[in-house]
N, C-alpha and C positions, 0 to 999 in steps of 0.2 A: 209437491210431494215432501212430506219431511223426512227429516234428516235421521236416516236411522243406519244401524250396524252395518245395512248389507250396499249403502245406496250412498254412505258415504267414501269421500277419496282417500286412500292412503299416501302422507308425505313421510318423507326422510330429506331432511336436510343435514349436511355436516356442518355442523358450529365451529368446533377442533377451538383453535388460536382467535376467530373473526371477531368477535366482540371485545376481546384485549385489543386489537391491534386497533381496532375502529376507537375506542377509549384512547388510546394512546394519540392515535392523530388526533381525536376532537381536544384533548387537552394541548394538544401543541399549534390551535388553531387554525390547522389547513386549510380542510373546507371552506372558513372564513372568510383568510386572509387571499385565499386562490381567487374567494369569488370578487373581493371589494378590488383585487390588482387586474382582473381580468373580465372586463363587463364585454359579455357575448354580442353576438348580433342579435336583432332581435326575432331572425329565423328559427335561433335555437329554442329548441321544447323540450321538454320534459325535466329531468335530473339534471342539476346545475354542474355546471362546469366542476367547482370546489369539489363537489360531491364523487363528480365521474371520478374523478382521477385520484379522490379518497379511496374507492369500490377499488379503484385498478394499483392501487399502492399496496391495499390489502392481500389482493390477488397474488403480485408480487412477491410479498414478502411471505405468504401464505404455503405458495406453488413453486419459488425460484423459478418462473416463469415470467418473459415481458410480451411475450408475443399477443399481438393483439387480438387475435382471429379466436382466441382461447378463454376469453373472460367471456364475452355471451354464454354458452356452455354452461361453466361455471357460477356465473348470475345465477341462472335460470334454474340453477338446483338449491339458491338460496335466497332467494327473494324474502320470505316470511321474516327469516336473519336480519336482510339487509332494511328491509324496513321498518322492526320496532330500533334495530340497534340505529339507522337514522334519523328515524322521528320523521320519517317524508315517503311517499307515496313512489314505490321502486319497479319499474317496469323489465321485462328482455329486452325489451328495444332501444334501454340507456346506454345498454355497452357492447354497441356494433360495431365490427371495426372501423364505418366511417366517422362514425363517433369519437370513436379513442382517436385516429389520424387530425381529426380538425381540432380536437383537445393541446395533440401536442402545435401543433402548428401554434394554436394562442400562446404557449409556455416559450417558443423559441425566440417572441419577440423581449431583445434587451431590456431593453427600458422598461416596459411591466414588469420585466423577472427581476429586476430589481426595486420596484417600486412592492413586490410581494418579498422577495429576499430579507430585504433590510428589517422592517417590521419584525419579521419570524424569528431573526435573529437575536434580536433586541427581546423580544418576548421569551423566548428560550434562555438568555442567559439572566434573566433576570427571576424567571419562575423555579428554575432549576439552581440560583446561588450560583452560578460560576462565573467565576471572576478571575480565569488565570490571563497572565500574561506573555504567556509563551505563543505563540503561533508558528504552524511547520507550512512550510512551501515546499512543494515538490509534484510530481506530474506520470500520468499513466500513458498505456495504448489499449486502445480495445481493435482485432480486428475485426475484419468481417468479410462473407464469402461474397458482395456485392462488387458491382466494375465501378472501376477508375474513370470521374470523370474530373471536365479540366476547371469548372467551377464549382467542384464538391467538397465534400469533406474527407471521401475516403480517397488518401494518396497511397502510395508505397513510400515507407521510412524505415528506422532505426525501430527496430518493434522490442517492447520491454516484454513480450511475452515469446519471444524467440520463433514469429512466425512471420520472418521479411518475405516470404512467398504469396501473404496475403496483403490486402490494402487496407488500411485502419485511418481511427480519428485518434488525435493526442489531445490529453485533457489536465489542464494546471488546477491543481487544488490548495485551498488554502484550510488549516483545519487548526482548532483551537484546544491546545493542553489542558487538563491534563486527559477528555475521554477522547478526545480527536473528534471531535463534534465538527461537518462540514461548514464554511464561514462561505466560502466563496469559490466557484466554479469557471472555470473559460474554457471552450473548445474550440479548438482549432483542426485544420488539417495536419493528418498525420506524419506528414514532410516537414513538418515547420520542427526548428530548434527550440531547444529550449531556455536558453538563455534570454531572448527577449521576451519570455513570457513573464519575470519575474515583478518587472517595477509595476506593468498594467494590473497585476494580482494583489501587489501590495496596495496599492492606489485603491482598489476596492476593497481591501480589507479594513483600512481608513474610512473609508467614507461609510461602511455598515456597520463597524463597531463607535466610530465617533469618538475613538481615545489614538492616545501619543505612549511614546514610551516601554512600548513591549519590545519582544525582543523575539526576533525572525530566525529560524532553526533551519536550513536548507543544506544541499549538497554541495559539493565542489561548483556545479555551474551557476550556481548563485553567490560566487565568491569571485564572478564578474566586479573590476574596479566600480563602474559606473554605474552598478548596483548595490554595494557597497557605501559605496558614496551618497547615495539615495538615501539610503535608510540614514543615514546618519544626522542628512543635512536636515531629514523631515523631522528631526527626534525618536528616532527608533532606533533600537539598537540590533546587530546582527551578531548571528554566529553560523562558522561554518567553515568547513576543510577548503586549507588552498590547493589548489593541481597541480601538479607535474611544471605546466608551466609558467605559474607563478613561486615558487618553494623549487630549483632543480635539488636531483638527488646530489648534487654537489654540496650544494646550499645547507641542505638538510644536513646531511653529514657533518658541516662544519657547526651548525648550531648543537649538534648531539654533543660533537667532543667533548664539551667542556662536561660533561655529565658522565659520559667514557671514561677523561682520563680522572674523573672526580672534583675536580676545579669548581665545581656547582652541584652541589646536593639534590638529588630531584627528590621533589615532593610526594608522599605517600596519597595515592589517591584510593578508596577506600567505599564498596559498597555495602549496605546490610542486606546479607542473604534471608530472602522471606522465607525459608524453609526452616534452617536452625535458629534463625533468630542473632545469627553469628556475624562481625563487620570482616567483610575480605578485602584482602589489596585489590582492587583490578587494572591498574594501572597507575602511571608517575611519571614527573615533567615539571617543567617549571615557563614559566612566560617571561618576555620584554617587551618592553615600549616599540613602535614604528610609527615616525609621522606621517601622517599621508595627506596630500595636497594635491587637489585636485579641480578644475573648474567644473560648477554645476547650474545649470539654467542664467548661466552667464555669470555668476558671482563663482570667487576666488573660495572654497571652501578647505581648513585644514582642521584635522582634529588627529588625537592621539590614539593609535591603533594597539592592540594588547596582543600579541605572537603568541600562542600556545603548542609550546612543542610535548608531544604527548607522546608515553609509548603503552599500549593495549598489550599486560602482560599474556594476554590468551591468543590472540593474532600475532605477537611476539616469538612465541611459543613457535606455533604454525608453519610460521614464517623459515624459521632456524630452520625446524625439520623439512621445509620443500628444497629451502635451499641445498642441506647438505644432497639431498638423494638427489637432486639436480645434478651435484657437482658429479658425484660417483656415477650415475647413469652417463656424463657425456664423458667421462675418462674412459670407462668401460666400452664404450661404442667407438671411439676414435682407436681402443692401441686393438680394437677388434678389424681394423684397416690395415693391420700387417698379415692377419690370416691370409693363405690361399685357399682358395675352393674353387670348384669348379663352375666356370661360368660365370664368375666373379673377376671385373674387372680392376683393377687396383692400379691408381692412379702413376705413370711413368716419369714425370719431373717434379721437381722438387715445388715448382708453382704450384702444380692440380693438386698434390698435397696441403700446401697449403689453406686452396683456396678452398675443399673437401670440409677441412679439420675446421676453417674459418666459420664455415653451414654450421658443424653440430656446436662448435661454442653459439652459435647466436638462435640455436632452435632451443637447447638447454637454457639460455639469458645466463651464462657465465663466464664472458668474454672478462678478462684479467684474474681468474681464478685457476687458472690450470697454466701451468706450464710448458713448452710443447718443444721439444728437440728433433729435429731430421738428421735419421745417421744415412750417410752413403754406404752401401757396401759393393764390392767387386764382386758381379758372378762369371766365372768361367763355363762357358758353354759351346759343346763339342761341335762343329758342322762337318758334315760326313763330305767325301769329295763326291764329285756328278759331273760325271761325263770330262769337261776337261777343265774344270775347275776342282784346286785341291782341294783335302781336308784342312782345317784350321779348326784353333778355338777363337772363338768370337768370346767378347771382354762385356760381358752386359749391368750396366749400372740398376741398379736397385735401391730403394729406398725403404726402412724403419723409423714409424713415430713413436717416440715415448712421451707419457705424459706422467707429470707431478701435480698433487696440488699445490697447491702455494698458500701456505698456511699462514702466512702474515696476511696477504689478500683476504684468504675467505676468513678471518676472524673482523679483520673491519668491517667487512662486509655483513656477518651476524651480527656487529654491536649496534647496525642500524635497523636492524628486522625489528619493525614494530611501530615504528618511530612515526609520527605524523605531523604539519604544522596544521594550525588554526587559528584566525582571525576572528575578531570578536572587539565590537567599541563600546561593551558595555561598563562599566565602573565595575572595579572588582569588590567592594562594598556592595553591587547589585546582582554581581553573578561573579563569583570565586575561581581559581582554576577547578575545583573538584565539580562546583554546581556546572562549570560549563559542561564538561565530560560529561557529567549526567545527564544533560539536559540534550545534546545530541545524542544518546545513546537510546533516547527515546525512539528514534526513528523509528523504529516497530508499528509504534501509533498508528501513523498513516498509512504506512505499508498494510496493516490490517484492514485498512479501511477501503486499500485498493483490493484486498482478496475478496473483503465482504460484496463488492463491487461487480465484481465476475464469477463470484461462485452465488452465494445464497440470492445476491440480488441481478443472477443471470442478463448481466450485461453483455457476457461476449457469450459465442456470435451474435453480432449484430443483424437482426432481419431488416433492418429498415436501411433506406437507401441516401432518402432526399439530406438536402441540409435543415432544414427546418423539421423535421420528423427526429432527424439524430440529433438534435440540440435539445428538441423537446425532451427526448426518451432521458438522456443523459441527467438533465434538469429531476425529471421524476425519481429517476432512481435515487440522485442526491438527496432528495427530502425521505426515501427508504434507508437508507444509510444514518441520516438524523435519526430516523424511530429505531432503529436497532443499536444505535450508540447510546440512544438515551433512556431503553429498556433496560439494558446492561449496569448503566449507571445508577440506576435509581435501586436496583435489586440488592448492588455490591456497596450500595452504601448505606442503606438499610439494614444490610447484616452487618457490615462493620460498626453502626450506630451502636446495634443491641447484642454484639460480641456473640453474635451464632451463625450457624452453618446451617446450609441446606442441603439434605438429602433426600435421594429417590428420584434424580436424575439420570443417571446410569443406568440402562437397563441390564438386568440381570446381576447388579452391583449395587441393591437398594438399601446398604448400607454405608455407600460413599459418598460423601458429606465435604461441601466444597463453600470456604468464601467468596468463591469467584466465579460464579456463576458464568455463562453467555448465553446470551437472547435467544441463540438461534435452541441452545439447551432447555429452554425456559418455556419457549415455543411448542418445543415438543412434548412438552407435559400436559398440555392440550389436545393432543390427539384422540379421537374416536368420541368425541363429545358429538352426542345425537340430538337434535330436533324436530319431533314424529308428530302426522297428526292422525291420530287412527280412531276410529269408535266414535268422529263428534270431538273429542278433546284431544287437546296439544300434551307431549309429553316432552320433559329435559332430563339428559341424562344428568343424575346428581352429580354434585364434584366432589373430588375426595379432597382428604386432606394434603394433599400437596399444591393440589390446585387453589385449593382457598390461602393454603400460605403463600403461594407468587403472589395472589393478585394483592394480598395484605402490604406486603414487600412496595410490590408498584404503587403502592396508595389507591387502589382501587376497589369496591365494593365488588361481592360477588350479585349484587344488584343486575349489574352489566349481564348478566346469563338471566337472570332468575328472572327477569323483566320480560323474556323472549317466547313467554306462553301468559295467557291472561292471568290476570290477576287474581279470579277466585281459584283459581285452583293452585296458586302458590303453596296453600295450605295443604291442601292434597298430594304435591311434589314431598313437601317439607315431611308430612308423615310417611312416603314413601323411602324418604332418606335413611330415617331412623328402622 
């Protein structure tokens, strides 16, 4: 029978984002490099491994969905899509969930993921020009509503998302300045410390970039000595806050004075605001020398350590003001212990007093900021006589606390509000006190890379249970995190090249015009993009002009769409545009 108006099918497929995002992985090699680090069994048919879990990256970043039971569905309303945008023959049956499960199971295994890792990296930084040398180390929790077993991954720990009710995995990242592009990944169980995760992280960031000499951005727990020591002895350099108990506030205190009583000048540290275009102070400090000697893989290692003592005049600030209301809240509450009321016990010796007043100094943290005096007073108190016992006045002791501040106390104690030390062995010819402050101050970076994590690329909750399924999943969304840092990157440097803004992101604000785009913004200027087949022929919805400027921006042709309906009728499309 031929194919006429009444006898043909009607499709609607959504396009939206699928062909940028499919562009963007094939230019970043995935598919490729998936298939050459991970040769299947030879069970497997159909859509190649690289491919699946391209289809399921796109899904991902498409849907903020990872679940797997969700992509067949999905496929299955875009096939026509998924097949010219891969050039390969795309069935429902490629992305079933036993599919997607046996996918991630090949990703979990080590030594492949890095036999695919190293390569992508190497090729990323080399296609994209980045060549920085900063690297940030630092570490997430994902939980999830799965049970606790004794050889898994989900434990009960310290949860960075304030849910110790549930059982989670903790996961060390390594990511590289200045877009926080992922370098390297570990998962562990979510019990484990984080301290020893740091030299195994660095040790593979070695071996995937194959350079020396950068310089390692982490938190106080990577300011572990024999981590420290690490980085040094290998030729790398560190930076990063010491703790409480390596720096005491003792300690601190005494390295501030000299800057207090003015003995030592601290240094104007100084941002330029990107808004006015204006340099601000935002903080000052000055450094010294500390040798540090240490043994490391059996040799005597010593080198000279650089102290940064810094004070953030914004948390400076902060600080003052918690403190003072600190102080005033537990004055207020302790001389509120001479009131009577009813039903209000109030302490009888001059101990329980004490030991009362002692609670709110240490619930407030201003133990030596207040002053505290016990007065005695005599009360006389009448006792009526009863039966043959006289009347008397009985003598009964009472006790009044007064409280003072202690204004020499709390003024020392504000001239340290702010104050921080920091260790660093780089050469101040390589990194300045100003560059170091700034260059920790990026933390942001990776923090964003942990929200992109759990929000857009719907990592938490975790539906998957095994170890080998949550290494996998973990694994894939990293390489979603790579396409979304490196959409961003490529948009925001593209306008900063050619000194213009883009607007028509904002809806209902399509006169708001931004250098700084985000992917996930960028993403959404794709939406409601249709491909129909009705009547016999294929129809696309045209793109406007905002859509054709991203994809100019990414370096990509709007080819990538236009290619998604045959080819003689591009011509037909193209006058329907006009």
């Amino acid at each position: 029978m031929p194919n006429t108006a009444e006898n043909c099918p009607v499709i609607n497929e959504r396009v939206d984002d699928l062909p940028l995002l499919l562009a963007q992985l094939k230019e970043m090699r995935v598919p490729e490099l998936l298939n050459e680090a991970f040769p299947t069994h030879g069970n497997w048919r159909g859509l190649s491994l690289g491919h699946v879990v391209t289809v399921w990256l796109t899904f991902i970043l498409s849907e903020s969905n990872h679940r797997l039971s969700h992509l067949r569905p999905w496929a299955a309303g875009r096939l026509q899509t998924l097949r010219v945008a891969l050039g390969v023959e795309v069935v429902e049956t490629d992305f079933t969930d036993d599919r997607l499960a046996q996918a991630l199971e090949y990703l979990s295994a080590n030594e492949k993921w890095q036999h695919f890792e190293d390569p992508l990296n190497r090729h990323l930084l080399r296609i994209y020009d980045l060549t920085g040398g900063t690297v940030r180390l630092d570490s997430t929790t994902a939980q999830s509503y799965g049970e606790v077993s004794v050889d898994g991954l989900l434990r009960f720990g310290h949860s960075k998302d304030h849910r110790p009710d549930l059982p989670q995995i903790k996961i060390s990242v390594s990511t590289l300045d200045p877009l926080g592009l992922p370098l390297t990944a570990t998962i562990v169980s979510g019990d484990k410390a984080d301290d020893p995760l740091y030299v195994p992280e660095i040790e593979r960031v070695r071996a995937t970039l194959q350079r020396r000499g950068l310089l390692y951005v982490g938190d106080s727990k990577m300011a572990a000595l024999a981590t420290r020591v690490h980085l040094a002895a290998g030729g790398d350099s560190y930076l990063c806050p010491l703790p409480a108990t390596q720096i005491p506030a003792a300690h601190l205190a005494e390295v501030v004075a000299p800057v207090v009583s003015g003995a030592i000048k601290a240094q104007a540290i100084k941002r330029r605001n990107d808004e006015t275009g204006r340099w601000e102070k935002i903080a000052q400090g000055y450094e010294y020398p500390v040798t540090i000697e240490a043994d490391h893989d059996g040799q005597r290692v010593q080198y000279v350590e650089r102290r940064l003592v810094v004070c953030s005049l914004a948390w400076a600030k902060a600080q003052k003001k918690g403190l003072a209301q600190r102080v005033k809240k537990a004055a207020v509450e302790i001389t509120r212990l001479n009131q009577k009321k009813q039903g209000k016990v109030r302490p009888k010796t001059v101990e329980a007093w004490q030991t009362t007043v002692a609670q709110k100094l240490h619930k407030y943290r201003v133990v030596g900021l207040l002053d505290v005096t016990y007065r005695e007073d005599q009360q006389m108190r009448a006792v009526r006589a009863y039966k043959e016992r006289p009347a008397t006045v009985r003598v009964v002791p009472t006790w009044q606390v007064e409280v003072t501040i202690n204004r020499t106390a709390l003024a020392q104690a504000q001239a340290v509000r702010g104050w921080r030390g920091y260790a660093t062995n780089a050469p101040q010819a390589q990194v300045s006190l100003t560059q170091a402050v700034l260059a920790y101050r990026g933390a942001p970076v990776i923090e964003r890379g942990f929200r992109r994590l759990k929000g857009p690329l719907s990592l938490t909750p975790l539906y998957l249970t095994t170890t080998a399924r949550l290494t996998g999943l973990v694994r894939v969304l990293l390489i979603g995190l790579r396409v979304l840092g490196l959409i961003e990157y490529k948009a925001r440097r593209a306008l900063a090249v050619r000194d213009e803004q883009l607007a028509g992101l904002t809806k209902g604000l399509p006169k708001k015009a931004t250098a700084r785009p985000t992917t996930e913004t960028l993403l959404r200027a794709f939406e409601g993009l249709t491909l129909s087949y009705l009547g016999g022929q294929w129809y696309l919805t045209p793109l406007n002009a905002l859509q054709t400027r991203i994809l100019d921006l990414l370096d990509f042709s709007s080819e990538i769409y236009h290619r998604l309906i045959p080819r003689f009728l591009e011509t037909q499309m193209k006058m329907s545009e006009t």
